[in-house]
C-alpha positions as CSV (number, residue, x, y, z in Angstrom):
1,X,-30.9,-17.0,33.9
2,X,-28.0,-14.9,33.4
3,X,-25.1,-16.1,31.2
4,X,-21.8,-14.0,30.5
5,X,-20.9,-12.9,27.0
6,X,-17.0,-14.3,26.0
7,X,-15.3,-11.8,23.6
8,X,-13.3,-14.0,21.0
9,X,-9.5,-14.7,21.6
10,X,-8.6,-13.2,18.2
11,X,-9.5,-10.5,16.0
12,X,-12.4,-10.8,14.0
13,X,-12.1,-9.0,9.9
14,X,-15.8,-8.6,9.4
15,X,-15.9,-7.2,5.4
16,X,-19.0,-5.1,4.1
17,X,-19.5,-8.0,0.9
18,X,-21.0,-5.5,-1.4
19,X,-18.6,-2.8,-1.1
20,X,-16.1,-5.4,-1.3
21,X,-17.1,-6.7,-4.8
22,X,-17.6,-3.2,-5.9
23,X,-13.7,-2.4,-5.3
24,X,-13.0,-5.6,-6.8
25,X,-14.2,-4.7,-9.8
26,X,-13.4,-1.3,-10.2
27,X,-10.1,-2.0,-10.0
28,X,-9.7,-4.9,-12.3
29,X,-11.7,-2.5,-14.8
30,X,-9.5,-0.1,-14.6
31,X,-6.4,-2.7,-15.3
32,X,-8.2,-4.0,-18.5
33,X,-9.0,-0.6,-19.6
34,X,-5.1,-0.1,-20.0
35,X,-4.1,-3.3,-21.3
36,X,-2.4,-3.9,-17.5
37,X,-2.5,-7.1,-16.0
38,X,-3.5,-7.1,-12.0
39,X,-1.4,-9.0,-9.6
40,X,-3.0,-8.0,-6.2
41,X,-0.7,-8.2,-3.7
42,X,-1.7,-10.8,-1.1
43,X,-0.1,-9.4,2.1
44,X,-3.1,-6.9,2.5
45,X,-5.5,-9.6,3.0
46,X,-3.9,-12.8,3.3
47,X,-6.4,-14.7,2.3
48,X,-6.9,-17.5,-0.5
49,X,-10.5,-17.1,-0.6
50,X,-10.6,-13.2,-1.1
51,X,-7.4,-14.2,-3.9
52,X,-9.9,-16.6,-5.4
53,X,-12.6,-13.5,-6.0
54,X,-10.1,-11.1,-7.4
55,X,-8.7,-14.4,-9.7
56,X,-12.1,-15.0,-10.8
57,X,-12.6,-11.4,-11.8
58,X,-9.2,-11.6,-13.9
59,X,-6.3,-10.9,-12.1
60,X,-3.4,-12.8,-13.3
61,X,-2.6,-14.3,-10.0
62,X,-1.6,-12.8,-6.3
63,X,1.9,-10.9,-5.1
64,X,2.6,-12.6,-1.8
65,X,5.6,-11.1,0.8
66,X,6.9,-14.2,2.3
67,X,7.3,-17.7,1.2
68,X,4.7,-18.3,3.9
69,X,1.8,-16.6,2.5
70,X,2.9,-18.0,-1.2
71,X,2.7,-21.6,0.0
72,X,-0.7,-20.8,2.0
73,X,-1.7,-19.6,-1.6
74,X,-0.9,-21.5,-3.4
75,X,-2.3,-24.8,-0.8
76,X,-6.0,-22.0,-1.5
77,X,-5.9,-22.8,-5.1
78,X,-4.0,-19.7,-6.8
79,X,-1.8,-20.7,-9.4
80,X,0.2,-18.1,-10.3
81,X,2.3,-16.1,-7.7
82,X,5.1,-14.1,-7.6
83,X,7.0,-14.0,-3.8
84,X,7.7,-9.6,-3.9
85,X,10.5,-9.6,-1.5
86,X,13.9,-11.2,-2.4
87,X,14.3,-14.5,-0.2
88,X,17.1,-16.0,1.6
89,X,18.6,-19.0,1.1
90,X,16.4,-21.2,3.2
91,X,13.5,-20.0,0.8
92,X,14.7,-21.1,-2.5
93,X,14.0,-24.9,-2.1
94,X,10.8,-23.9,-1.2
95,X,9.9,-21.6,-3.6
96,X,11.3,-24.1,-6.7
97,X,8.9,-27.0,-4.2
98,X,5.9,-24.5,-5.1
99,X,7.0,-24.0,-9.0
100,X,6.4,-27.8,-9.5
101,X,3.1,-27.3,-8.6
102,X,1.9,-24.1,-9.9
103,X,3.5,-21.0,-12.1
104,X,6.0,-19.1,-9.5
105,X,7.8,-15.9,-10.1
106,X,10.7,-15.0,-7.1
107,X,12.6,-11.7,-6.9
108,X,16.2,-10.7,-6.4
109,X,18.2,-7.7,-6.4
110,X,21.7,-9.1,-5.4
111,X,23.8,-12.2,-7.7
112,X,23.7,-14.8,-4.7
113,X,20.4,-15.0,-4.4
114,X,19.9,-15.8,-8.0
115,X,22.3,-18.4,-7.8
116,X,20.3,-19.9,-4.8
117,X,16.9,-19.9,-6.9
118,X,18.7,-21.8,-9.8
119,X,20.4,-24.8,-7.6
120,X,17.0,-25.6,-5.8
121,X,14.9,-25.3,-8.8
122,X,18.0,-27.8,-10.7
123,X,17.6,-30.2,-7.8
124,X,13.5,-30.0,-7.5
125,X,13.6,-29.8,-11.4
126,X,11.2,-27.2,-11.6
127,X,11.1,-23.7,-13.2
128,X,10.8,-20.4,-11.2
129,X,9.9,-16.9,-13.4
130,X,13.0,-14.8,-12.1
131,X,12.1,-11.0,-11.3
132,X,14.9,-8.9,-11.4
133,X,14.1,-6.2,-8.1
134,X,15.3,-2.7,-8.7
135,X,15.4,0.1,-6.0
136,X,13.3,2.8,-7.3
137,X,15.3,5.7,-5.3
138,X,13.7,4.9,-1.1
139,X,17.4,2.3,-1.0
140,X,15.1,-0.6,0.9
141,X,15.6,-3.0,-1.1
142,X,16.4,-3.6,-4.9
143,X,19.5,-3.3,-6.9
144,X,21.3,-0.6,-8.5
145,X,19.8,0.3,-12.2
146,X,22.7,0.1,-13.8
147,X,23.5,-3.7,-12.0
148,X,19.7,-4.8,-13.6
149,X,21.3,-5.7,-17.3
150,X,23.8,-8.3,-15.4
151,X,21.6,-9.4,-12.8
152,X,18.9,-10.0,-16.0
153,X,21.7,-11.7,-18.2
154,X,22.8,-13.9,-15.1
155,X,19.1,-15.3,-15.0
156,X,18.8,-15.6,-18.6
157,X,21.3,-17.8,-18.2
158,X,20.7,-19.7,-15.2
159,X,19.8,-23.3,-15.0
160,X,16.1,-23.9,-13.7
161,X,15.5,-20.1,-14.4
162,X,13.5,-18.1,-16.9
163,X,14.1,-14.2,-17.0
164,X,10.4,-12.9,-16.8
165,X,11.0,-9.0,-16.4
166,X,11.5,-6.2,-13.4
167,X,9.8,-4.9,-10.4
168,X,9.6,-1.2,-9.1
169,X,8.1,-0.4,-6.3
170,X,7.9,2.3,-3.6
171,X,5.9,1.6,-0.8
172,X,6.5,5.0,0.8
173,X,4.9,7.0,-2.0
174,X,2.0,5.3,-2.0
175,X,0.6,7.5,1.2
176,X,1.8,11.1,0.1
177,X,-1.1,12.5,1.1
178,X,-1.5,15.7,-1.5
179,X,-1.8,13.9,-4.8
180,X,-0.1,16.5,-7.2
181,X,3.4,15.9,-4.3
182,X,2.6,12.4,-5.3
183,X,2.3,12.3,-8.9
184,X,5.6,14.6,-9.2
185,X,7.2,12.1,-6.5
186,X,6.5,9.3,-8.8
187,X,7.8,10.5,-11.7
188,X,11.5,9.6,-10.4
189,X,10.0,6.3,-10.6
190,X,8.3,5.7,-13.9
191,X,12.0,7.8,-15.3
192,X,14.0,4.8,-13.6
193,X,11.4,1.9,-14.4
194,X,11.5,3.0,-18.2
195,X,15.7,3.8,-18.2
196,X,16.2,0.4,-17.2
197,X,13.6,-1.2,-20.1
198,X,15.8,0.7,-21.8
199,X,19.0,-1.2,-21.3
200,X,17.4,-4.6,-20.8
201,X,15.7,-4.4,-24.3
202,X,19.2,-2.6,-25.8
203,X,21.3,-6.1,-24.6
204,X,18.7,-8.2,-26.3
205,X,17.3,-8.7,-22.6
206,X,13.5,-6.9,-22.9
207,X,11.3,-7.7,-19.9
208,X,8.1,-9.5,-20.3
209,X,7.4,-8.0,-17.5
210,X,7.3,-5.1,-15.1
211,X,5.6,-4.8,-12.2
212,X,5.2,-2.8,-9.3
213,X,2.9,0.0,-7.9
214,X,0.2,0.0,-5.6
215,X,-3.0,1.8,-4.7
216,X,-1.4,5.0,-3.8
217,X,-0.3,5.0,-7.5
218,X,-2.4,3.0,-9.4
219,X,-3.7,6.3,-11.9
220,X,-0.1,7.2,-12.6
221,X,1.0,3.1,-13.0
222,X,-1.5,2.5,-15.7
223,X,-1.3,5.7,-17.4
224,X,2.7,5.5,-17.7
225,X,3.3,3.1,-20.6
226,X,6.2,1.3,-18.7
227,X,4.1,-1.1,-16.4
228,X,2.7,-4.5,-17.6
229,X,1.5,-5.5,-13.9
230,X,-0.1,-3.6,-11.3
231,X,0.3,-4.8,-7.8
232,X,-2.1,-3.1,-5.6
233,X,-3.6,-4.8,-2.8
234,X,-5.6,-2.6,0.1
235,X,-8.0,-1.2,-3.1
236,X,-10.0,-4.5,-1.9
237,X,-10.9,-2.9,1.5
């Protein structure tokens, strides 16, 4: 008897486990072996269970793009996330909702939005790690360099807040293909990550953390001395 084959509705990831694990480690040797701490960013795989291996293997925690993907995390048993995009205002009360339940870190390159984070995590009385974003020279998001020492000292200061540090990133370098274009590329940004150290640490404002970078850039990221946190995420597949 003939029977017809039904393709499935959706798209299936199927993952080679071995070579998986492999880059898994790799990378979160090569963190350790610089005294950098691996966030992976989450938005490569979004998935709690592949977050739970790279956890397990020592990464601080997961990056995740959208208040979405940090609740789905966090729901998947990762404790420690940091949402990488600056959020609007219907995000914050759900961002401080998360931060009474595990440790959350939110960006933001622009005053309001900093004032956003600080009345829903005063209402949900909760704590969110406040990551000041600064545009490393592509003008997509992230403030001005020389606006990071107010936008720090605003946080500082900021009920429900903690100032935890900066993030640099620049998503376009990461795929320049010839790698000696790339590395002089990326100087610019390693200049501007450790200028505005610089002036946090100088106003009594020095980051605890600074994170950024990617796969594309991982070998100059750990080898720069600025970086704390390295947030690659598609050195998994």
């Amino acid at each position: 008897m003939l029977t017809s084959f039904v393709p499935p509705q959706t798209p299936s990831l199927v993952v080679d486990r071995a070579a998986l694990e492999a880059n898994l480690d790799a990378m979160q040797r090569l963190c350790d072996g610089a005294g950098v701490r691996l966030r992976p960013h989450g938005k490569m795989h979004k998935c709690s269970t592949l977050g739970r291996l790279q956890v397990a293997r020592g990464a601080v925690g997961l990056c995740a793009q959208t208040v979405g993907e940090a609740e789905a995390f966090v729901d998947g048993g990762i404790g420690d996330v940091l949402v990488s995009s600056p959020s609007a205002e219907w995000a914050a009360p759900r961002i401080a909702a998360l931060a009474s339940r595990a440790r959350m870190g939110a960006t933001a390159d622009h005053p309001q939005q900093i004032a956003w984070l600080s009345d829903a995590a005063r209402r949900q009385g909760s704590t969110i790690d406040l990551v000041v974003d600064v545009d490393p020279g592509t003008h997509r998001t992230g403030t001005d360099p020389a606006k990071a020492v107010a936008l720090a000292r605003q946080a500082a200061g900021a009920e429900g807040l903690r100032f935890a540090g900066i993030q640099i990133y620049a998503g376009s370098l990461q795929h320049v293909e010839d790698r000696t274009a790339r590395a002089r590329a990326y100087s610019d940004v390693t200049a501007r990550a450790a200028g505005v150290v610089a002036a946090l640490t100088a106003a009594g404002l020095a980051p605890g953390v600074v994170t950024g970078g990617g796969t594309g850039s991982h070998a100059f990221d750990l080898a720069s001395g600025v970086f704390t946190e390295l947030q690659a995420g598609s050195y998994a597949f």
